[in-house]
Every structure is written in C-alpha cells, then in structure tokens.
GUFIBA-325839 format. One record per residue (C-alpha): x negated, y negated, z. Coordinates in Angstrom, 1 decimal. Last residue first. Layout:
BEGIN
R_east_north_up
R_X_Y_Z
...
***
This chain:
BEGIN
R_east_north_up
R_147.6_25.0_100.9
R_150.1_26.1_98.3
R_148.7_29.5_97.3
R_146.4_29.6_94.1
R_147.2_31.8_91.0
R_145.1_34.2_88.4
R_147.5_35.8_86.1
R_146.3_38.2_83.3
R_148.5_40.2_80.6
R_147.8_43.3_78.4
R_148.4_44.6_75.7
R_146.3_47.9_74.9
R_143.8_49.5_72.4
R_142.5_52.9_73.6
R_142.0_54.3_77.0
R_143.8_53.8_80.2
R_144.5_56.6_82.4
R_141.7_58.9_80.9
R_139.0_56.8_82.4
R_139.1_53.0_81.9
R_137.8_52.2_78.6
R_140.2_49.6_77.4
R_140.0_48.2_74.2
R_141.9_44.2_74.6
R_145.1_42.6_73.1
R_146.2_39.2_74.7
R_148.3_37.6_77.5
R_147.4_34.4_79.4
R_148.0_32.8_82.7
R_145.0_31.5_84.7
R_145.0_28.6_87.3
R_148.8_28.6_87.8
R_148.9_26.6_91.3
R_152.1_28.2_93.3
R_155.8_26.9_93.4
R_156.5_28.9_89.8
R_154.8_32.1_91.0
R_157.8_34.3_90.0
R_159.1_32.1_87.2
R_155.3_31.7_85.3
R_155.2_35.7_85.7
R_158.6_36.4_84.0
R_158.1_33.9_81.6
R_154.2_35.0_81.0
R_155.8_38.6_80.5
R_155.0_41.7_82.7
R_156.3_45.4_82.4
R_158.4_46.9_84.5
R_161.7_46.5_82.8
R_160.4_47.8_79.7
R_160.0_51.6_81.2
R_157.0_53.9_79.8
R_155.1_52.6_82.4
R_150.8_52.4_82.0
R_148.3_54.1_79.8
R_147.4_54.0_75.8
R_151.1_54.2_74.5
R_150.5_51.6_72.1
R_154.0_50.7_71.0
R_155.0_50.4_74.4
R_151.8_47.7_75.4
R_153.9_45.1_73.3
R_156.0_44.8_76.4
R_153.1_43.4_78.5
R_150.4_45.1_80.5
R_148.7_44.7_83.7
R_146.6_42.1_85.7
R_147.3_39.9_88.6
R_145.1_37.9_90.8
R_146.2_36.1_93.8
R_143.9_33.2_95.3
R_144.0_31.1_98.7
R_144.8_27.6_99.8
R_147.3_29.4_102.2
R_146.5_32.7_103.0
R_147.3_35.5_101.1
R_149.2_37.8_102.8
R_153.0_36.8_101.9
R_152.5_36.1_98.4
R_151.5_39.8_98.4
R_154.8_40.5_99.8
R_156.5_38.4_97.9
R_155.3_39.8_94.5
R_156.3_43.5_96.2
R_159.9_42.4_97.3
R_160.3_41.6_93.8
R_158.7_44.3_92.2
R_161.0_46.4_93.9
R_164.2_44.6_92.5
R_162.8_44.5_88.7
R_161.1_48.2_88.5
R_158.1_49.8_90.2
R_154.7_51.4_88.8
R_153.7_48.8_87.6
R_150.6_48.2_89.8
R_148.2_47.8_86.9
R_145.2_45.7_89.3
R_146.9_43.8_91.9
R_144.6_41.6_93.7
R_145.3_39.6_97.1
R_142.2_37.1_97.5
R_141.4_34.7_100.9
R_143.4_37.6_103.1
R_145.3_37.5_106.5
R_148.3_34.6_105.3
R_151.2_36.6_107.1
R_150.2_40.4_107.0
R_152.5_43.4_105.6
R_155.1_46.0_106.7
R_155.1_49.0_104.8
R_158.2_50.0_102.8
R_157.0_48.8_99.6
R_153.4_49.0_100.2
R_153.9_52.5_101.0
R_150.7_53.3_103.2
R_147.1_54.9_103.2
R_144.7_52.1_103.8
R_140.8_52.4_103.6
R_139.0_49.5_105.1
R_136.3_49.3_102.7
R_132.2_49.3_103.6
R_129.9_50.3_101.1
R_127.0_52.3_99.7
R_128.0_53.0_96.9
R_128.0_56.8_97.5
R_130.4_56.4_100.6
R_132.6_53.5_99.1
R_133.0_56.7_96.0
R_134.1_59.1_98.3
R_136.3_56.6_100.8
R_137.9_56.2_97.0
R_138.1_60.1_96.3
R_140.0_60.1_100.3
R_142.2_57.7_99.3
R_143.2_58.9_95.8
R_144.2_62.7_97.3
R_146.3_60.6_100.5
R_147.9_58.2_97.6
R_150.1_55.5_98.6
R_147.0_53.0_98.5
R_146.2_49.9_100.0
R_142.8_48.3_100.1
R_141.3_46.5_102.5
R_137.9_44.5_101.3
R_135.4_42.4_103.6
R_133.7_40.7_100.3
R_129.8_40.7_99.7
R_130.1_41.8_95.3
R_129.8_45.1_96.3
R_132.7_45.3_98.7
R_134.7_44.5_95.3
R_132.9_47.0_93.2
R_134.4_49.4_96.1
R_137.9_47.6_95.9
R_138.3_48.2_92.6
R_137.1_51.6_91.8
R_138.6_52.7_95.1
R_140.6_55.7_93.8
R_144.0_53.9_93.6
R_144.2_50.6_95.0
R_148.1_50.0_95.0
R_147.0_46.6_96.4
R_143.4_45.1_97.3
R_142.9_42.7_99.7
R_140.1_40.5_100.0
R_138.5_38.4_102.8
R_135.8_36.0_101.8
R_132.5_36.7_102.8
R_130.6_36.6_99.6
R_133.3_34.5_97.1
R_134.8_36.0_94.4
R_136.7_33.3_91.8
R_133.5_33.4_89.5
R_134.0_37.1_89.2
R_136.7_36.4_86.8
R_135.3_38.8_83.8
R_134.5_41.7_86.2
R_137.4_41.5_87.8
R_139.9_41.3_84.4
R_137.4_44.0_82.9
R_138.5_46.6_86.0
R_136.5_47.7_88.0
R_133.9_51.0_87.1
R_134.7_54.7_88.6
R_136.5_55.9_85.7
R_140.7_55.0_85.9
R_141.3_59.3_86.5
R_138.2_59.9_88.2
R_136.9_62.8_87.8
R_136.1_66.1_90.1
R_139.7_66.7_89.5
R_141.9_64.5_87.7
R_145.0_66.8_88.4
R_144.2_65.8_91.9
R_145.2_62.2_91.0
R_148.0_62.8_88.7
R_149.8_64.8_91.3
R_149.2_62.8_94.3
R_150.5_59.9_92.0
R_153.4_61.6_91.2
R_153.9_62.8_95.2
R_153.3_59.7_96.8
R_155.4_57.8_94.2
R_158.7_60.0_95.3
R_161.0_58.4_92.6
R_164.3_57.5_93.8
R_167.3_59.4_92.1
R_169.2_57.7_89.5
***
C-alpha cells in the first residue's frame, strides 16, 4: 500500500475548512477538564497541533507552548488565532515522524486525536514523545477507542489505529499511570468531531 502523503490530506481538509476552523477554535474537553496538571511557566509541547486551538488555550493558561504541525494551511490559521488571543506559541511546521525530536526539553507533551498513523508509526511516535518530556514530567493523551467505528462522528476509519487501555497500559507500562480511562462523551469540536463519540484518556508521569 502506498504511503500516505499527510501533508497533503491534511492540507486538504484544512483549507477545505475555509474561513472556519475545522476542530472550532476552543481546546479540547480532556484539557479543559485536567487543567489542574497545567502549571504557569512550565514548558509544553504540543503534537500534531492542528490549527492552534490547543496550544493557543494552552499559552493562555501561562505555559511556553511549541506546537508541531505537518500542516503549512493549519500553521499559518493557528499563528492566526495566537495573534487574536493575544499569545505567544512557537509555531512548528515538521513531520513528527521523520523529524528529529528533543531529549527531556518539555514539563507536558500532549497529543490531542493524533491517529492518524498505524501500529509501527505510532510506535516510533509514543517514543518520541516519551523522548521530550523531561523526566518527572507529564504526557497527556486523548483519542478514540474501537467503539468510536460505529459512531462515525470524526477520527480514522482504520482499527489498527485506534487506542485501547491494553494497548495504552503496555506502551507506558515503565511510566506512572495517573489517569487511564475510556468512556462515551458529545463532542462539539467543529465539523471534525461532532456527535456522540468513544473516546479514551491517558495522563502519565515520566520516571524521574
């Protein structure tokens, strides 16, 4: 099967959005509802970004946010939206696949529905973000089970690259599970992700 050029799919799907935003311009729920793990000052990193929503509402809360995006459309709507907000973000365009990444740089690594790869990507992806956070530090995950097939209300149509607590509990096994739960939720995120979903949330601490 021939590689998928994600540059040019989600280049696509961004500047089909328009003026809009295809996620909205609000974070995600999982952010909003863990804020209590955000710490003013702390150094944040923010993968497969998209259009900022994340990272911006990030900057708001007082962290020094980087966010990586494969997108050239997306990045520019996210410096956009950090312009009208009022905030700082160091803007990243890069493949975080082939990129190469940090040694224990950032306090948080989030990765906010970044499915978009299958089994032997993802794993070079988890240990990558592994790889920049420093040690003591936090990783936050959130994206959709299995279950979220039979919704069809945003994410990968492929199995193989969605989340399950085994899979999740196996991949950070040597790190501090803080958080690890799946469950059923409404999202209201643009017209990406709308509509009853299933959904899965890992929150994680680096050995120190």
């Amino acid at each position: 099967m021939a590689k998928v050029d994600q540059e040019s799919v989600w280049s696509q799907r961004y500047r089909d959005a328009g003026e809009d935003y295809l996620f909205g311009k609000a974070p995600s729920r999982f952010l909003e509802t863990h804020r209590q793990f955000l710490n003013a000052g702390a150094t944040a990193l923010s993968v497969a970004d998209g259009e900022g929503r994340n990272s911006v509402w990030l900057a708001e809360q007082g962290l020094a946010v980087t966010a990586l995006e494969i997108s050239p459309v997306a990045v520019e709507k996210a410096r956009r939206l950090a312009r009208g907000r009022g905030v700082n973000v160091n803007f990243v365009q890069a493949d975080i696949i082939a990129m190469p990444w940090p040694a224990d740089t950032y306090d948080l690594v989030v990765g906010i529905f970044i499915q978009f790869v299958g089994p032997a990507e993802r794993e070079i992806q988890f240990a990558r973000m592994k790889q920049a956070v420093t040690p003591g530090g936090l990783l936050l995950l959130h994206g959709y089970t299995p279950q979220q097939l039979a919704y069809r209300t945003g994410g990968p149509s492929a199995v193989e690259n969605l989340y399950t607590m085994a899979l999740l509990r196996t991949a950070f096994a040597e790190w501090e599970i803080l958080a690890l739960r799946e469950y059923e939720a409404e999202l209201a995120e643009g017209s990406g992700h709308k509509g009853r979903s299933a959904v899965i949330d890992l929150i994680a601490r680096k050995p120190g």
